[in-house]
C-alpha positions as a printed NumPy array, in Angstrom:
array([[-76.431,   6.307,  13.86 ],
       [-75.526,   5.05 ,  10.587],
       [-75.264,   9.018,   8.948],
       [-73.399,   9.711,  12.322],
       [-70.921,   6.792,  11.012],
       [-70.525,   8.022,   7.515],
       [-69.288,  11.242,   8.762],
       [-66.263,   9.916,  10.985],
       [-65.334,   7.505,   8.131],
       [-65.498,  10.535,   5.695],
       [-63.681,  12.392,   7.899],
       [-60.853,   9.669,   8.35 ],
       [-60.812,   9.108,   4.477],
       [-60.082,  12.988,   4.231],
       [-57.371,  12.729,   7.21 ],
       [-55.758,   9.78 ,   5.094],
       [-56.236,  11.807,   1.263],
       [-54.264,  14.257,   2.975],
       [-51.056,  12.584,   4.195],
       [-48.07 ,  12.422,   1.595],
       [-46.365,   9.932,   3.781],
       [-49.449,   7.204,   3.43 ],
       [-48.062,   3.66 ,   4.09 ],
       [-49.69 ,   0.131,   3.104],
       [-51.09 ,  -0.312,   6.195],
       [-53.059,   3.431,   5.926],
       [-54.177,   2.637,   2.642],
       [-55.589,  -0.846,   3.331],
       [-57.429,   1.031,   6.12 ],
       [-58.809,   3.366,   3.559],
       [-60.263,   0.486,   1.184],
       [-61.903,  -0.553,   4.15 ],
       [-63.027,   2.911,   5.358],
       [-64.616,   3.208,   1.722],
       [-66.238,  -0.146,   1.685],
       [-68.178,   0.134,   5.254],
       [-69.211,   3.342,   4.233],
       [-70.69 ,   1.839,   0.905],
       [-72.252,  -0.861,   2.732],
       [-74.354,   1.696,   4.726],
       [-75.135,   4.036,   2.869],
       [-76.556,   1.199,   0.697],
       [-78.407,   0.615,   4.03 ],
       [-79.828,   4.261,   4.315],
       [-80.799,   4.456,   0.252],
       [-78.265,   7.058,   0.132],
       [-75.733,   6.733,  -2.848],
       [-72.592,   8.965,  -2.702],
       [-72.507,  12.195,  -4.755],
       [-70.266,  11.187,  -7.138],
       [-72.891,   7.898,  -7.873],
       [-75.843,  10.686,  -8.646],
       [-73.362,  12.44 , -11.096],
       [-73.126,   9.693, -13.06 ],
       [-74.743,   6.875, -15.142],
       [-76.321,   3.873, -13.31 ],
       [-73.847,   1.603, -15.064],
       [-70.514,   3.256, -13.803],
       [-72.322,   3.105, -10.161],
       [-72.763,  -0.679, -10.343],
       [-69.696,  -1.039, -11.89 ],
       [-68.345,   0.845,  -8.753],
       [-69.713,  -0.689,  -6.082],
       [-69.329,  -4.188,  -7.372],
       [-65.317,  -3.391,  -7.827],
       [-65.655,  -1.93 ,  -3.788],
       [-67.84 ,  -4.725,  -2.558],
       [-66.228,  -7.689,  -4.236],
       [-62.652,  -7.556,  -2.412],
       [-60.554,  -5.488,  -0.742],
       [-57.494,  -3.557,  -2.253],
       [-54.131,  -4.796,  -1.955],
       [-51.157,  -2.865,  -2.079],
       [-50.72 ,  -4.002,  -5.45 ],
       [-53.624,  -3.258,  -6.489],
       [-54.362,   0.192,  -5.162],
       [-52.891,   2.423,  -8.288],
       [-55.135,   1.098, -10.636],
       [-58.219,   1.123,  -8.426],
       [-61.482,   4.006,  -9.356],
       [-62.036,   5.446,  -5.747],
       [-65.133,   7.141,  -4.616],
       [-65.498,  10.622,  -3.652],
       [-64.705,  11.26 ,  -0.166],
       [-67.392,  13.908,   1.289],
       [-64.524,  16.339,   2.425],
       [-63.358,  19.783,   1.221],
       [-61.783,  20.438,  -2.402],
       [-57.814,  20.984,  -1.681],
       [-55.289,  21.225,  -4.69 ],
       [-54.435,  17.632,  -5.215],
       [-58.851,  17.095,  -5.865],
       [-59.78 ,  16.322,  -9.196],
       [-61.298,  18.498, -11.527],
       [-65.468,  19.145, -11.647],
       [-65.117,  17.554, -15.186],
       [-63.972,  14.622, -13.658],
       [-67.087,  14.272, -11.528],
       [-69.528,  14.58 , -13.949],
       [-68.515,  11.707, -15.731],
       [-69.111,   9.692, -12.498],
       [-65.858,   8.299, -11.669],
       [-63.285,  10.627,  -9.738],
       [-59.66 ,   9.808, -10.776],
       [-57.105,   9.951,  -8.39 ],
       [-55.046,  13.091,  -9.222],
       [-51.777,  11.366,  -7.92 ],
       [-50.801,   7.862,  -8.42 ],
       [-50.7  ,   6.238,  -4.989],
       [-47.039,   5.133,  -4.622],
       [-46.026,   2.666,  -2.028],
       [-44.287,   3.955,   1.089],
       [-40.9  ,   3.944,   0.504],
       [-39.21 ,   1.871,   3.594],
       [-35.837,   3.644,   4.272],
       [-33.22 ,   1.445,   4.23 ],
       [-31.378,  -0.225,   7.559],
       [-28.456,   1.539,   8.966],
       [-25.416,  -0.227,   7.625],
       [-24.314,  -2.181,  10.444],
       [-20.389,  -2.698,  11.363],
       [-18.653,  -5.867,  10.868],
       [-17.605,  -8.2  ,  13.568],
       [-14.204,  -7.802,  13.034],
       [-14.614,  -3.175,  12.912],
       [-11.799,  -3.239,  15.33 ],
       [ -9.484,  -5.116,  13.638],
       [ -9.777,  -3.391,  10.458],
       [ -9.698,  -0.068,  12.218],
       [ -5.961,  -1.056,  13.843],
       [ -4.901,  -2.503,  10.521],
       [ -5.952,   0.752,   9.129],
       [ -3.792,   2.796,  11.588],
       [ -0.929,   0.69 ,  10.977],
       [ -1.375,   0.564,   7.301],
       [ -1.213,   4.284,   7.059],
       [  2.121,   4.765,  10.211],
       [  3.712,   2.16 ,   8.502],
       [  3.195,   3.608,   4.556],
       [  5.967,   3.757,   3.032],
       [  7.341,   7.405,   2.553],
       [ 10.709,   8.635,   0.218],
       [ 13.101,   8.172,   2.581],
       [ 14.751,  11.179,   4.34 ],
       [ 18.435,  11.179,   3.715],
       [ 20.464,  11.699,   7.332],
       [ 23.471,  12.628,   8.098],
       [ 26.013,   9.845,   8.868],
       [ 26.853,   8.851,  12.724],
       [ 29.936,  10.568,  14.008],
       [ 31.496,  10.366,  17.081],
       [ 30.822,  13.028,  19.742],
       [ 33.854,  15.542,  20.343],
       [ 36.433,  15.646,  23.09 ],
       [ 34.35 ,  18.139,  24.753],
       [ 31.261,  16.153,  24.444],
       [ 32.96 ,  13.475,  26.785],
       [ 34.401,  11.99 ,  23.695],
       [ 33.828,   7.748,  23.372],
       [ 33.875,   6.528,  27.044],
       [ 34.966,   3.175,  28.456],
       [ 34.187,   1.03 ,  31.49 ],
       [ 36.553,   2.56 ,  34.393],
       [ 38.563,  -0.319,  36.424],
       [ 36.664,  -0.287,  38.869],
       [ 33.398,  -0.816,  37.281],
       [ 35.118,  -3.693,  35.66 ],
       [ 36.123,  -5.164,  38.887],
       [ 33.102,  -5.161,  40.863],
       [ 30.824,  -6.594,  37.87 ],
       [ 33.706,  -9.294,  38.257],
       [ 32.426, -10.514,  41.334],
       [ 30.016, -13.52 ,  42.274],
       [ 26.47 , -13.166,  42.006],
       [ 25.022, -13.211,  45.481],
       [ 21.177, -13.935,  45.594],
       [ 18.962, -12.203,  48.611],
       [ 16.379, -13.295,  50.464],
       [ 14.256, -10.838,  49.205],
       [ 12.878,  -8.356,  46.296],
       [ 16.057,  -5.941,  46.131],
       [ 15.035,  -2.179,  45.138],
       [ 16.016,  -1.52 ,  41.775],
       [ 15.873,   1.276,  39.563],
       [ 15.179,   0.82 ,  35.87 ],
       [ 16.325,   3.168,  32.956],
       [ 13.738,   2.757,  30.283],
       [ 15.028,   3.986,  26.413],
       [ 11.392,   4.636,  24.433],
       [ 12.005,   4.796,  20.619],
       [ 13.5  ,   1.049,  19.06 ],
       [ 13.227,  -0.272,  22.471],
       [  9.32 ,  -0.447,  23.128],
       [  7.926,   1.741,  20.462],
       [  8.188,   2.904,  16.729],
       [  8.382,   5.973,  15.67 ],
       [  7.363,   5.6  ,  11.48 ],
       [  7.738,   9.891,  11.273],
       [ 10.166,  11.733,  13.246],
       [  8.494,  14.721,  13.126],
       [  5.813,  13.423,  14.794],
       [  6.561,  11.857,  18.153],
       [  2.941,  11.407,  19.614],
       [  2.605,   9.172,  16.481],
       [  3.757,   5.265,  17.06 ],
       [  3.583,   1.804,  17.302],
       [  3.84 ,  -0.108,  20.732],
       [  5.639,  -3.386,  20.885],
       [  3.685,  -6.381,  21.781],
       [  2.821,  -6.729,  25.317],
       [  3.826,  -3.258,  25.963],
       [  0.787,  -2.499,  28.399],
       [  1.351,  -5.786,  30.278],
       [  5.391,  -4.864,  30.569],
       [  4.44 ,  -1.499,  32.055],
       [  2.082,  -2.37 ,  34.113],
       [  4.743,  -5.156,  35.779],
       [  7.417,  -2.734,  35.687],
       [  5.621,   0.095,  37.554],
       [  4.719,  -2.221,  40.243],
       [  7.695,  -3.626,  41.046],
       [ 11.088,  -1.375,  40.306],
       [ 11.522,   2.904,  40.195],
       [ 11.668,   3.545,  36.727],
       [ 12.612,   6.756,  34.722],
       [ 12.748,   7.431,  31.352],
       [ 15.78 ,   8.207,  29.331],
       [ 15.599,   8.819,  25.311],
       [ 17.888,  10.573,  23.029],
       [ 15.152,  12.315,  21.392],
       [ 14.685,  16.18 ,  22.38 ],
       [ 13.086,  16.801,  25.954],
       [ 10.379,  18.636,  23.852],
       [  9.679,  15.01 ,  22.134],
       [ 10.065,  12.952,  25.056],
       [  7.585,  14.548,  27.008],
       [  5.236,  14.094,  24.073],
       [  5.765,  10.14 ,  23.732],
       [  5.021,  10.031,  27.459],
       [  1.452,  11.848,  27.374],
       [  0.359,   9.034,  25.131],
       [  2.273,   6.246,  26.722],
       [  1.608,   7.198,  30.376],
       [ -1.363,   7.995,  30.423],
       [ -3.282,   9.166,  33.881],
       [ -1.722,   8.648,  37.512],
       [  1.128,   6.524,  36.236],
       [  3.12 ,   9.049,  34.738],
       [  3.976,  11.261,  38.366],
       [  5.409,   7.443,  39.361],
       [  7.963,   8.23 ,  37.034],
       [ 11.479,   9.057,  39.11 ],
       [ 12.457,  11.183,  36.115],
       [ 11.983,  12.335,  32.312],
       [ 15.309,  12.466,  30.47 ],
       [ 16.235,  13.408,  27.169],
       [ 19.216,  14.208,  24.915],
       [ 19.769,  17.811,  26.771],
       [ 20.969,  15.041,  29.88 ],
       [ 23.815,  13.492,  27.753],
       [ 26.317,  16.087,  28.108],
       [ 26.157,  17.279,  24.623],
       [ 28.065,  20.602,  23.296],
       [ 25.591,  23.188,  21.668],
       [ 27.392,  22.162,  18.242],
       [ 26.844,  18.178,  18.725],
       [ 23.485,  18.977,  20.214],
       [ 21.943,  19.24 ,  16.494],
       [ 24.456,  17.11 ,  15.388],
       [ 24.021,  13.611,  14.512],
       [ 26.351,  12.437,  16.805],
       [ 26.626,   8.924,  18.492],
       [ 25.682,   9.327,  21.935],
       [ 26.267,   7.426,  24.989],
       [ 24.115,   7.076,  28.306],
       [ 26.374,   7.353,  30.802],
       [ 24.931,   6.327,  34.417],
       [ 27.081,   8.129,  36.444],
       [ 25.308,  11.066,  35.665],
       [ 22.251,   9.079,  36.564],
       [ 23.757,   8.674,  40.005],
       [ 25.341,  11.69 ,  40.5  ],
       [ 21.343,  13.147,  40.336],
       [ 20.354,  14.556,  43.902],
       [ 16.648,  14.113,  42.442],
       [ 16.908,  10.775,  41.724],
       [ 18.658,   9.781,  44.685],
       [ 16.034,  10.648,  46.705],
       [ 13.382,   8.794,  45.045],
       [ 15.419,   5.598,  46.546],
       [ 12.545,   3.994,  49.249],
       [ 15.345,   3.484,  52.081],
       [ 16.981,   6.631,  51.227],
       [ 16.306,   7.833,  55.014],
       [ 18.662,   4.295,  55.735],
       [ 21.718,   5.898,  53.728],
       [ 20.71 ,   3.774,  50.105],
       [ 21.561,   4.912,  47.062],
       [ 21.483,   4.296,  43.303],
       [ 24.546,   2.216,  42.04 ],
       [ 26.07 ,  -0.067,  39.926],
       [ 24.468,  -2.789,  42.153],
       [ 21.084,  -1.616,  42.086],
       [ 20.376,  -0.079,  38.342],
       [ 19.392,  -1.484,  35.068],
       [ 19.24 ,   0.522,  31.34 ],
       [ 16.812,  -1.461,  29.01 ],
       [ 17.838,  -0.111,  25.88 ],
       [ 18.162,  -1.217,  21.967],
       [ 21.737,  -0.019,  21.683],
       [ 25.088,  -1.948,  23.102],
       [ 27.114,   1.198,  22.332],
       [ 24.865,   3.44 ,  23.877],
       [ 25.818,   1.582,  26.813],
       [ 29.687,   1.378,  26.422],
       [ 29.824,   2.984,  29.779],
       [ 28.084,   0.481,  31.88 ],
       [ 27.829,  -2.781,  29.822],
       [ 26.739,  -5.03 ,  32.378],
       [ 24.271,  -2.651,  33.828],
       [ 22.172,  -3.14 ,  30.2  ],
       [ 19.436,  -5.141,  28.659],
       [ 20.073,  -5.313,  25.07 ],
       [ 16.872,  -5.599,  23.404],
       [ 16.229,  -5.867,  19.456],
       [ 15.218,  -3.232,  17.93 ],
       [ 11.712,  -2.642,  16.953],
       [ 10.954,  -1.289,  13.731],
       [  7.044,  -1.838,  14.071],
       [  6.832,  -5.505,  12.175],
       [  5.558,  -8.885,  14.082],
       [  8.034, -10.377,  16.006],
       [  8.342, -13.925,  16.223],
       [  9.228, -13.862,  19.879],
       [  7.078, -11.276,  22.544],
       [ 10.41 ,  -9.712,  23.652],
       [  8.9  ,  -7.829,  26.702],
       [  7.676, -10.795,  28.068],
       [ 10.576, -12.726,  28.052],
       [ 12.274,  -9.756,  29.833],
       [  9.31 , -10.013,  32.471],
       [ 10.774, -13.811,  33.147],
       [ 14.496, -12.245,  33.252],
       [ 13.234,  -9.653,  35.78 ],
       [ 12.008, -11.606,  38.278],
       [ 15.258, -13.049,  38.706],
       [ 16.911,  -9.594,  38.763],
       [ 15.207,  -8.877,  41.496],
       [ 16.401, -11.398,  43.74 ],
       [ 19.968, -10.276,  42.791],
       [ 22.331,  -8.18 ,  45.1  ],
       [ 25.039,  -6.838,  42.456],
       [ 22.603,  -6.817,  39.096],
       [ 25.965,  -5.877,  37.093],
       [ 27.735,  -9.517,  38.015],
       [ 24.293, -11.401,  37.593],
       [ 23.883,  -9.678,  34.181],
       [ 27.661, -10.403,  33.111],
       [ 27.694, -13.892,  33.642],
       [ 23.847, -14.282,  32.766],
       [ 22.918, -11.834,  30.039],
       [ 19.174, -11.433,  28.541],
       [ 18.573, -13.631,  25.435],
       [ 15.618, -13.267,  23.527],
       [ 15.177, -17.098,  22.68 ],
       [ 16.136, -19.853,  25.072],
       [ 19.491, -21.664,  24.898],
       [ 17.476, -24.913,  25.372],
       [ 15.013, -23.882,  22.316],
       [ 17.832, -22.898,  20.242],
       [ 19.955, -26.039,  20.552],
       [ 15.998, -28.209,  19.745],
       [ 16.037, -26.57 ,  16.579],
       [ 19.501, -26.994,  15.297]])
């Protein structure tokens, strides 16, 4: 039994000799491998090969080394080990080696290298990734010199004004109903609730704050379209990104600057243009997106609101706008879009929106908080 023994621990010595990726825990296993097998072959009167090879005193000297302790990592390097009873591969030591009694090791045992941890992300990996982003929309870039503003031509519609009778019925008390009117909403995109840092790339920008929250409260409670001055081509870009999924077909309509009545020539042009809402209205498409269009209601003066960043833009239909601030992408001390939420609730109760909006236009800090501070 004992013999039977020294085999398998010769043979798991070998298996361990062998491996190039030997840890500390292999190697204590070893040391122990070679010290049971001392002990019996002690028992049997059977001293190792590599004992008979040499003098009595380096056989003493290695069994008292084996039987004293047990290796330590530390101390495994500098350790003599005993022949293992296995076959010669490359990495054995030479036959001059074992006449002298000892075998060297013919590589130093190194300790297993322990790969390192995965570098783990910081708390705050989200954070640094949107500062990032910004950081690099926001760089600043040598500025691209633009043509100056100019007013359209004559056959471009020229500068429009308010007609009389827009004037009059915007004139008129506000009259509250008993219920949510219907209410279509002309969104502007660019300065009003994003920022574009490069022009030539529109799918590229910066929401406003709150812009997912003002969506989501405008889709749910008025029609709303989208009308930009950028080119079609660009607008339908910014809306992939910003309306993203289902929400987009709720969308009454896309506009861009091909709907503002431009001459080829004033097309490319940087010429001030103007959003006129008749046109708006005069749309058989968008007329019959109203929800009691079956009833004989229409889009109107009454009924319609622009949310844009531009007063002029508006000159048409003043009191039919929501003049935000522009956004340039920097921290606003106010959230703008929810404020508006606040001012659209009360829209919506409103009969004629262009004589609530004249006598009760959108302010982006309260009267009350205003007068506090001064």
């Amino acid at each position: 039994m004992a013999a039977q023994r020294i085999a398998v621990l010769d043979a798991a010595i070998a298996a361990i000799d062998l491996r190039e990726d030997a840890n500390s825990k292999k190697l204590k296993k070893r040391a122990q491998h070679l010290a049971e097998k001392a002990d019996l072959e002690r028992q049997l009167g059977q001293p190792d090969q590599a004992q008979l090879g040499g003098s009595s005193s380096a056989a003493i000297h290695d069994e008292t080394s084996i039987n004293s302790t047990v290796p330590t990592i530390g101390s495994i390097p500098g350790v003599t080990k005993k022949k293992s009873k296995r076959k010669k591969g490359p990495g054995d030591p030479s036959p001059q080696s074992e006449t002298q009694g000892e075998v060297q090791l013919s590589q130093p045992i190194v300790k297993a290298q322990i790969p390192k941890t995965r570098e783990r992300y910081p708390r705050n990996a989200k954070a640094i990734a949107t500062a990032t982003i910004t950081a690099e929309l926001t760089t600043t870039k040598p500025p691209i010199v633009r043509d100056p503003i100019v007013p359209p031509s004559a056959a471009s519609g020229g500068v429009p004004d308010p007609s009389p009778a827009y004037l009059e019925r915007s004139l008129v008390a506000p009259e509250q109903a008993s219920e949510p009117q219907h209410i279509l909403l002309v969104l502007d995109l660019n300065g009003t609730i994003l920022y574009r840092p490069d022009r030539r790339r529109p799918s590229h920008f910066l929401e406003r704050q709150s812009t997912g929250e003002f969506l989501d409260y405008i889709f749910a409670r008025f029609q709303v379209m989208v009308w930009s001055s950028a080119r079609i081509e660009n607008v339908r870009l910014m809306a992939n990104k910003l309306f993203p999924g289902p929400r987009r077909q709720f969308l009454v309509a896309e506009w861009g600057r091909d709907r503002m009545g431009l001459t080829p020539e004033d097309f490319v042009r940087r010429v001030q243009v103007y959003k006129r809402l008749e046109r708006v209205w005069a749309e058989p498409s968008i007329q019959g997106r109203h929800p009691l269009r079956e009833a004989g209601a229409t889009w109107g003066q009454s009924n319609t609101i622009l949310i844009d960043d531009s007063l002029e833009k508006a000159r048409s239909e003043p009191f039919n706008l929501v003049e935000l601030p522009e956004f340039k992408g920097d921290s606003e001390p106010t959230d703008v879009l929810q404020r508006l939420t606040m001012y659209l609730d009360d829209i919506l109760m409103q009969k004629n929106v262009s004589a609530y909006m004249r006598q009760n236009p959108f302010k982006t800090v309260d009267d009350r908080v205003s007068s506090e501070e001064e």
